[in-house]
C-alpha positions, 0 to 999 in steps of 0.5 A: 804423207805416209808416215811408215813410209818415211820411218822405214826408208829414213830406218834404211838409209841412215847411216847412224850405228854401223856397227849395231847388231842389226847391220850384218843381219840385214847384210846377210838377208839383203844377200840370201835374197840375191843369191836365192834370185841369182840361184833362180835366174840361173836355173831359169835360163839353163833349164829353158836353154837346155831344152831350146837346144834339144828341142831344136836339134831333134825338130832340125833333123825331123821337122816338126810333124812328118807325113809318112806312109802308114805301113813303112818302118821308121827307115823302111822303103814303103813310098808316099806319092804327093804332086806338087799340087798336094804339096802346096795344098798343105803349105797353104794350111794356117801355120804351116811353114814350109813343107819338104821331101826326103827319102831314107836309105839304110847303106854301109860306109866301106873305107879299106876293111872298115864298114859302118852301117848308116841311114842315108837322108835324100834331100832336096834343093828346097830343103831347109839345111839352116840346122845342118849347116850350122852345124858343119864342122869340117868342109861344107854344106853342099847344095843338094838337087832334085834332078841331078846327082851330086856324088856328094855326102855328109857325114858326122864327125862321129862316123868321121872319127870311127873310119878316120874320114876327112871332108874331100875323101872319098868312100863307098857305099853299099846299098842292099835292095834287090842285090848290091848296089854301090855309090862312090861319093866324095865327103862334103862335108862333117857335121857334129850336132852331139846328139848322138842318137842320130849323129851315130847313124845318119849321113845326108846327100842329094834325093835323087840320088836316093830316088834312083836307088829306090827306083822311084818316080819324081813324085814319090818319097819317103815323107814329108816334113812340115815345119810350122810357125809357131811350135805352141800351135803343133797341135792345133796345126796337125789336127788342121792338117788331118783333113788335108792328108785325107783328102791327098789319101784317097786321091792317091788310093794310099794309107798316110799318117802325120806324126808331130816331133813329140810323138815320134821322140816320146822318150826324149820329151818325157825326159825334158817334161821332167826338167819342168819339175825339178825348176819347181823344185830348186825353186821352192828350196831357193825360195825357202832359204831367201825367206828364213834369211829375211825372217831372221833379219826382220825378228833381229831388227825388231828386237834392237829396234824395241825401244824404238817400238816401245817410243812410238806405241806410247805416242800412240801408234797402233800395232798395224802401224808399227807393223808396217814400218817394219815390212816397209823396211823388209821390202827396202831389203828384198828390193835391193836384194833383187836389184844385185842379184838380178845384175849379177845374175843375168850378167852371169848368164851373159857371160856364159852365153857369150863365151861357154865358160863353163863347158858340158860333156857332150856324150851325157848332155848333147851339148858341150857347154852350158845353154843359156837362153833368157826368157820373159818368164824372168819378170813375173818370178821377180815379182812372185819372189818379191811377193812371197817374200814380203808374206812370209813375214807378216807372220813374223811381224805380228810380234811386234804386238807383244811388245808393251811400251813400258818395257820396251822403252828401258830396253837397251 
């Protein structure tokens, strides 16, 4: 049997002297423990659910990686020409999900005396709107053709709000190339995904309608968009796909360049990658705090406690022994620290998934309440702070050897 063992737990589970000194300084560590974890669980699944969202809204609006043509501006009408066959050549390249058209049209919203400038997107009948139509907020998201027009246009509430358009009215559009040419199409419908960079600017109906006014062929668009299984693998996919686009290139005598999401967004991933830092941060602080809350309740135990360590050291134990009852006892603390902080933790972050209690200003953040999004990182910072925690007091332990049995065992 492990004798410390058995000291320690029979030490944490008695119920003798409630009202010794000692109890409210483990209460006060068992809790700096829960809340340093309850602190990081928090922080945890904020940060990785804000950045989940974003993430997701900027690749929804862009896919992961664009093939585009080399001499085109971001909205410019320099096409690409891609066959059906090329466009199953790269769906077929390893990791590759899906692969879809557009094509990008700078227009004006007339309604009365008011216009607004916007992108308009062409999309097609394959074209991947699970991201868009979530997001619909007024009306509906139609089903977009490739050989048909539908007359039909989304738009965001941003737009919406700024010409006081409903879903089901019908507006203007004024498209400028070689002359004006105008469409009168009727609002689907409004879509709000707060990220204003875009919502600001880009309204959505069918590519053949924006085909025609490019005066394009069946087989040429703006880019393509290519979405892939995994997002760890970006990288890896996109250089694969190098080779592919090569060849798709020099069979079409035509300049093509692919681009991942994180290369055309620089700015707004810099900006996320500076969120990993500030988890470090918070977390080291939180850490800090737990562990002066243990050390202190470990050095208040073992001054009460001397008698007791004066006792078993004239009986014989060593110093190690003795040590070892104590973080024994220290671990029975952090490990029903963890336990409640984790309980109370997660299930405040349930909560908040569930329900966006606590709501968010869209304008500043993108979102309008607080993301949370559990992730398997969770267990191996347990681990780590329970860890930690437990080294931070071998230091602190080594009092014990100063202890002489002779005092020690007058002390009261």
């Amino acid at each position: 049997m492990n004798l410390e063992l058995f000291i320690a737990r029979r030490l944490f589970g008695t119920r003798k002297g409630e009202h010794r000194v000692s109890r409210p300084a483990v209460t006060i560590a068992q809790w700096g423990v829960s809340v340093g974890i309850i602190v990081m669980i928090a922080s945890l699944c904020i940060i990785v659910g804000f950045k989940h969202e974003i993430k997701e809204k900027i690749i929804g609006f862009g896919g992961h990686i664009q093939l585009r043509n080399y001499e085109a501006s971001e909205y410019g009408d320099n096409p690409i020409t891609v066959s059906d066959s090329d466009i199953q050549k790269i769906a077929s390249v390893a990791g590759v999900k899906s692969v879809q058209q557009f094509i990008h049209k700078a227009g004006l919203i007339s309604v009365g005396d008011e216009f607004e400038g916007i992108i308009v997107k062409g999309i097609g009948s394959s074209y991947d709107t699970e991201f868009l139509a979530s997001h619909i907020v007024e009306g509906t998201f139609p089903a977009f053709s490739d050989t048909a027009a539908s007359n039909k246009i989304v738009i965001s509430r941003l737009i919406a709000n700024k010409l006081r358009i409903s879903s089901g009215d019908k507006i203007n559009i004024y498209f400028i190339q070689d002359g004006i040419k105008a469409r009168r199409m009727i609002v689907e419908g409004i879509y709000e995904t707060n990220l204003s960079e875009m919502d600001e600017l880009l309204a959505l109906t069918d590519i053949y309608t924006t085909r025609r006014l490019n005066n394009w062929d069946s087989d040429q668009s703006a880019g393509l968009e290519i979405s892939v299984a995994d997002y760890d693998n970006l990288d890896a996919i996109s250089d694969t796909l190098i080779a592919t686009i090569s060849e798709i290139a020099d069979a079409h005598r035509q300049r093509l360049f692919i681009q991942t999401v994180e290369e055309s967004n620089p700015r707004m991933f810099a900006w996320l990658e500076i969120l990993d830092g500030t988890v470090w941060i918070i977390l080291v602080l939180v850490l800090g705090i737990a562990g002066f809350t243990i050390i202190s309740g470990l050095l208040i135990l073992i001054l009460e406690k001397s008698n007791l360590i004066g006792i078993l050291k004239a009986l014989g134990a060593h110093n190690a022994s003795v040590r070892k009852i104590f973080l024994y006892y220290a671990m029975f603390i952090i490990g029903r620290g963890l336990l409640w902080g984790n309980i109370i933790g997660l299930a405040l972050c349930y909560l908040q998934k569930q329900t966006g209690i606590i709501a968010l200003d869209p304008t500043m953040y993108y979102m309008d309440r607080v993301p949370i999004m559990f992730t398997w990182w969770l267990l191996p910072m347990n681990v780590a702070m329970f860890i930690i925690s437990v080294a931070m007091l071998v230091l602190p332990s080594m009092i014990i050897a100063h202890i002489e049995p002779t005092k020690a065992i007058k002390f009261e």
